[in-house]
N, C-alpha and C positions, 0 to 999 in steps of 0.2 A: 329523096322524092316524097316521105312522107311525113315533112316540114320539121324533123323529131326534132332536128340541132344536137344529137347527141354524136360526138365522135369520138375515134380513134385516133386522131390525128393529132400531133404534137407538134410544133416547131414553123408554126403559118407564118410566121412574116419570114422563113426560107424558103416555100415552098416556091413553083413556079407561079406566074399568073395565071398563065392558062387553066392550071389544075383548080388554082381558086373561083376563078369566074365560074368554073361549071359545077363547082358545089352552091355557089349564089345564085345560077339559072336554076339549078335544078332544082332546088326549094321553094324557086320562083315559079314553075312550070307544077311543080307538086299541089301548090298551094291553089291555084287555078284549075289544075283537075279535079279537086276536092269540089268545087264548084258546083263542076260540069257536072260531076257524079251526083251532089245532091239536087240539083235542079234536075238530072236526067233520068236519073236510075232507083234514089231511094223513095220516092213515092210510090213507086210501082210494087214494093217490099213490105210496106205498111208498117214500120218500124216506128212512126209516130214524129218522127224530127220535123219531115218536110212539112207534114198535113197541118202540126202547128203551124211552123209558118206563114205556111200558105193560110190559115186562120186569120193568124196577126194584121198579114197584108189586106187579108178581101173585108173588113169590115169597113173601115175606114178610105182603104184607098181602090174598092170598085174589085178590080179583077184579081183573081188571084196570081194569073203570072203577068209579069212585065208586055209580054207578047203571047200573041195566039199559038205560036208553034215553041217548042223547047229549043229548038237548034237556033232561033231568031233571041228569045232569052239568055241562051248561053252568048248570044255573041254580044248582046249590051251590057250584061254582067263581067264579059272578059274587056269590053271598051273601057267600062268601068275601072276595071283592076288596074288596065295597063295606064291610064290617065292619071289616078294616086299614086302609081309607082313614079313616075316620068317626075309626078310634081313632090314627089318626095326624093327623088335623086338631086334633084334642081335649087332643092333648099338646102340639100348636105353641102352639094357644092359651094353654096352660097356664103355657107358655115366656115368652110375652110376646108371640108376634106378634097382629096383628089377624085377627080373623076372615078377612077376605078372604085377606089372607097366609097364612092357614095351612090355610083348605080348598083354596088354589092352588096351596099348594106341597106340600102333601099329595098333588092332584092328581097333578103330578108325579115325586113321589118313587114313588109305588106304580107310574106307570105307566113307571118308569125311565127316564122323556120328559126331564127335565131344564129345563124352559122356568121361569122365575122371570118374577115382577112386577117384577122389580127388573135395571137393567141390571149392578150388582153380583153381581149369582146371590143364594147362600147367605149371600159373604162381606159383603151388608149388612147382617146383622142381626151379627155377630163375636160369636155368643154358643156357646162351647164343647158347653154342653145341647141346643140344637137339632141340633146339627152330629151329636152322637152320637144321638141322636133319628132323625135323617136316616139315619146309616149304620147304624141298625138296620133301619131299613122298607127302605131302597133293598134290604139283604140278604135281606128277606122280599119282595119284590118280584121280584128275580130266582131263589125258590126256586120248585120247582112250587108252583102255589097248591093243588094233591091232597093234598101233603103237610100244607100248612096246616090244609086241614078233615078229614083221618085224623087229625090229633093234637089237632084242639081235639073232636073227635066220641068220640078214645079218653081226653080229655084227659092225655094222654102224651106225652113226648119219643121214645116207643119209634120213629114213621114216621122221624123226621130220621134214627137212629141207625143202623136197616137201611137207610137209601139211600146205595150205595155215590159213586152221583154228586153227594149235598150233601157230603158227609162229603170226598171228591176237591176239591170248590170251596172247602167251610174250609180246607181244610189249603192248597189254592193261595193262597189271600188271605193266608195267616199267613206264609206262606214270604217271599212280594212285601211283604209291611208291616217283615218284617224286615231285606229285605235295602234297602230305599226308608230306614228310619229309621238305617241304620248308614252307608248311603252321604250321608244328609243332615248327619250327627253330624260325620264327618269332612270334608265339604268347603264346605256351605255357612257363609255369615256368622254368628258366634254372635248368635242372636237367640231362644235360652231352646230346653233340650231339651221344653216341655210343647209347644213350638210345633210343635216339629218332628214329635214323633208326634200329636199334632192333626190340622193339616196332611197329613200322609204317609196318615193311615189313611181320612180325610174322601175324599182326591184318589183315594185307590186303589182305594175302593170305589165309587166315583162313576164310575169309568174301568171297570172290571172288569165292573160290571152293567149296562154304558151307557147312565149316567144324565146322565152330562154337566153336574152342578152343580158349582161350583166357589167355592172360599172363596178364592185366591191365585191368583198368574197364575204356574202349573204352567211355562210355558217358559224361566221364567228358573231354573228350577234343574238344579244341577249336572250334568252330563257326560250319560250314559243316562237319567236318569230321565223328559224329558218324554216320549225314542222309549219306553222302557218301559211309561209310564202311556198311553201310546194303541193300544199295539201287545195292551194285554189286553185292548182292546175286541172283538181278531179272537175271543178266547176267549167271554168275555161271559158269562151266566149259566148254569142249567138248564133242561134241556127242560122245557117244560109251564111258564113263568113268561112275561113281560110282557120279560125283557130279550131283545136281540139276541146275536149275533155266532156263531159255529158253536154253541157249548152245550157245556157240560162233559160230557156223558155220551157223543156223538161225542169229545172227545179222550180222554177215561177208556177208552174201547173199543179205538180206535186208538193205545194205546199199549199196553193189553195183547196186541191184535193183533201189534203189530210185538216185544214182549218173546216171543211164541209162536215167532216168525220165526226168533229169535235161537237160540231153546233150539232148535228144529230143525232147525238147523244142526250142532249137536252129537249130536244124536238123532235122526237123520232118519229114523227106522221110527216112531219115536213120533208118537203121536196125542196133539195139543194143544186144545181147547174154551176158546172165550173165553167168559165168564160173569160174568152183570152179576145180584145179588139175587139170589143160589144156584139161578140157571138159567142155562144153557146159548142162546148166543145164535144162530141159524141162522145160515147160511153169505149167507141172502138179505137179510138185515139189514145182514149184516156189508160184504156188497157193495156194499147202496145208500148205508153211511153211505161208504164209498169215494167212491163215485162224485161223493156231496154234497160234500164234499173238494174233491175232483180240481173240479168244476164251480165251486163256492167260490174256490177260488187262482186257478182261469182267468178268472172275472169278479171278482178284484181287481185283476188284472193287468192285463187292458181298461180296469180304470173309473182305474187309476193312471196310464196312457197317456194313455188321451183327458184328463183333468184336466188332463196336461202342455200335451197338443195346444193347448189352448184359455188355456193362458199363465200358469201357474203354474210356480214355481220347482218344483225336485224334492221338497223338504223339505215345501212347501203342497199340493201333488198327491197325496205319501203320508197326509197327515194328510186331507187332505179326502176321500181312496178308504175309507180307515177308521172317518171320520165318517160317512161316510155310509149307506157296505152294512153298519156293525154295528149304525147307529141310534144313534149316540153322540153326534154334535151336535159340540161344539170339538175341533179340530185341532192342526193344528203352522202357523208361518208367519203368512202374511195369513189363515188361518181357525180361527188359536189360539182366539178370542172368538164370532167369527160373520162369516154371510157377506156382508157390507153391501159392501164391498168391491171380488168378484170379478164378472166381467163375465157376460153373457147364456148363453153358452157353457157355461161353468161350474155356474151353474143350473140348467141345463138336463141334461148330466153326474149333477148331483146329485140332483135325480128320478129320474131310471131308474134310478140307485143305489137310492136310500134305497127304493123299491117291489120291487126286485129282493132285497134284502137283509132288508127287513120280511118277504114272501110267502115267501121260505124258497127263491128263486130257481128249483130247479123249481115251484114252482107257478107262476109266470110262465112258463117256458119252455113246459112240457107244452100251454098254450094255445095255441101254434104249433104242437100236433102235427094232422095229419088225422084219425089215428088216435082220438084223446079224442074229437074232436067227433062220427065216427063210433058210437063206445062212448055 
């Protein structure tokens, strides 16, 4: 339900259908609550995710929500979803897979859950057209789904082109596929450069929108690349999308923030404005995405600890803190694949994660205040 794709489960191409379809809805149904929740609930929280966006949006494209009422937005943003999936089932099929396989990995791709019928992932079917098939929706998957129905409503590329935080997330994916395909050129075994950028660009966008499908086993290659491909899950996709991890529009912000810092340093009369969609971003915004930050690191930094606590090497402790609070699913170590493995402890760790890391972590905590329940 909270798209992690991380399991216990061993042995998928015996299991029944029935039991598989409802791990693919329910990633599917996950991944569209997340939605509802950020369109409904976290603006009200001030946590700074929504407000960005909602910035991005109203510069350029007039209103800040799709519609006047939220219950009317949540239902053309779920139109949305369920129309990418349909048209992503419709192409697996077309690919070669079976119905089932490809409304369930369909399922998965949009809700950037990662969970396959197959204990292979992706890489059972080893067909290059699905792979890129996949890495197109997983990337429509972690874009706002707002942006999806302003441009099929304007039928125009114009919404992608004003958002400065999808346009921020291309340009990161191009950079990582370039510097993944050049470190793979030189160091891995010759085994064909089509492979290599196949491979490189399937894993990286799999990792980056945490999706967690996999066609190769990502730890066996060279030097940084698997800490690389796990460590973009902390990044993960944009605000107002189905994927995890902080959201590119938090670090697009915060690094023009800290570029202000710099130049004020040299110009310290000067008055700096950070500005996302040719609007200027308040100072209250600007503080809670701080603070989401600061709270972010410090409950990775617990759930990397206790991981340890409960008996995992260093290397399986980092990878399972980041599979789990970004919703990524595989790791590094004993949870490279999945969690069949580690013990009760662990588990258990990994829950409070993956619900602290899905709900956007204050909204978890704020339920501990007096305060809220007061209000």
């Amino acid at each position: 339900i909270t798209t992690t794709g991380a399991t216990v489960l061993v042995g998928l191409d015996q299991l029944p259908r029935s039991l598989l379809f409802y791990r693919q809805q329910l990633q599917w149904l996950g991944g569209l609550g997340i939605i509802v929740l950020v369109v409904a609930f976290l603006p009200l929280l001030g946590v700074g995710g929504m407000q960005l966006y909602k910035a991005e949006i109203s510069g350029p494209m007039k209103d800040n929500r799709l519609s006047g009422r939220i219950s009317e937005t949540a239902k053309l943003l779920w139109l949305v979803y369920a129309g990418l999936t349909l048209l992503c089932a419709f192409l697996f099929k077309l690919e070669g897979m079976s119905w089932f396989d490809a409304v369930g990995h369909a399922f998965a791709t949009l809700a950037t859950g990662g969970f396959s019928t197959h204990d292979a992932s992706f890489g059972y079917f080893n067909s290059p057209t699905m792979e890129m098939t996949a890495v197109v929706f997983m990337l429509l998957g972690a874009t706002p789904m707002a942006l999806h129905y302003l441009a099929l409503r304007e039928f125009s590329l114009r919404a992608y082109l004003l958002s400065s935080e999808f346009k921020f997330f291309m340009l990161l994916v191009i950079v990582l596929y370039v510097l993944m395909v050049v470190t793979m050129l030189f160091d891995m075994p010759r085994i064909g450069w089509l492979h290599d950028f196949r491979w490189a660009l399937f894993n990286l966008v799999s990792f980056i929108t945490t999706t967690g499908f996999s066609v190769t086993d990502h730890t066996t290659w060279p030097y940084f690349l698997p800490v690389l491909l796990i460590t973009t899950a902390l990044i993960g996709g944009c605000a107002g999308s189905t994927s995890g991890g902080l959201k590119n529009v938090r670090l697009l912000l915060l690094t023009r923030q800290g570029l202000n810092e710099i130049r004020r340093l040299v110009h310290p009369h000067a008055e700096f404005v950070v500005k996302m969609g040719g609007r200027a971003i308040e100072p209250s915004v600007i503080s809670a995405v701080w603070a989401f930050f600061s709270a972010y690191v410090f409950v990775f930094v617990l759930i990397f600890f206790a991981m340890m606590m409960t008996g995992l090497d260093m290397v399986s402790a980092y990878g399972a803190a980041i599979a789990t609070l970004t919703s990524l699913g595989p790791g590094l170590g004993t949870v490279a694949s999945n969690f069949a493995s580690v013990g009760n402890g662990t588990l258990i760790v990994s829950i409070v994660a993956m619900i602290l890391g899905r709900l956007e972590i204050f909204t978890v905590l704020v339920l501990f205040l007096p305060m809220f329940w007061r209000r």
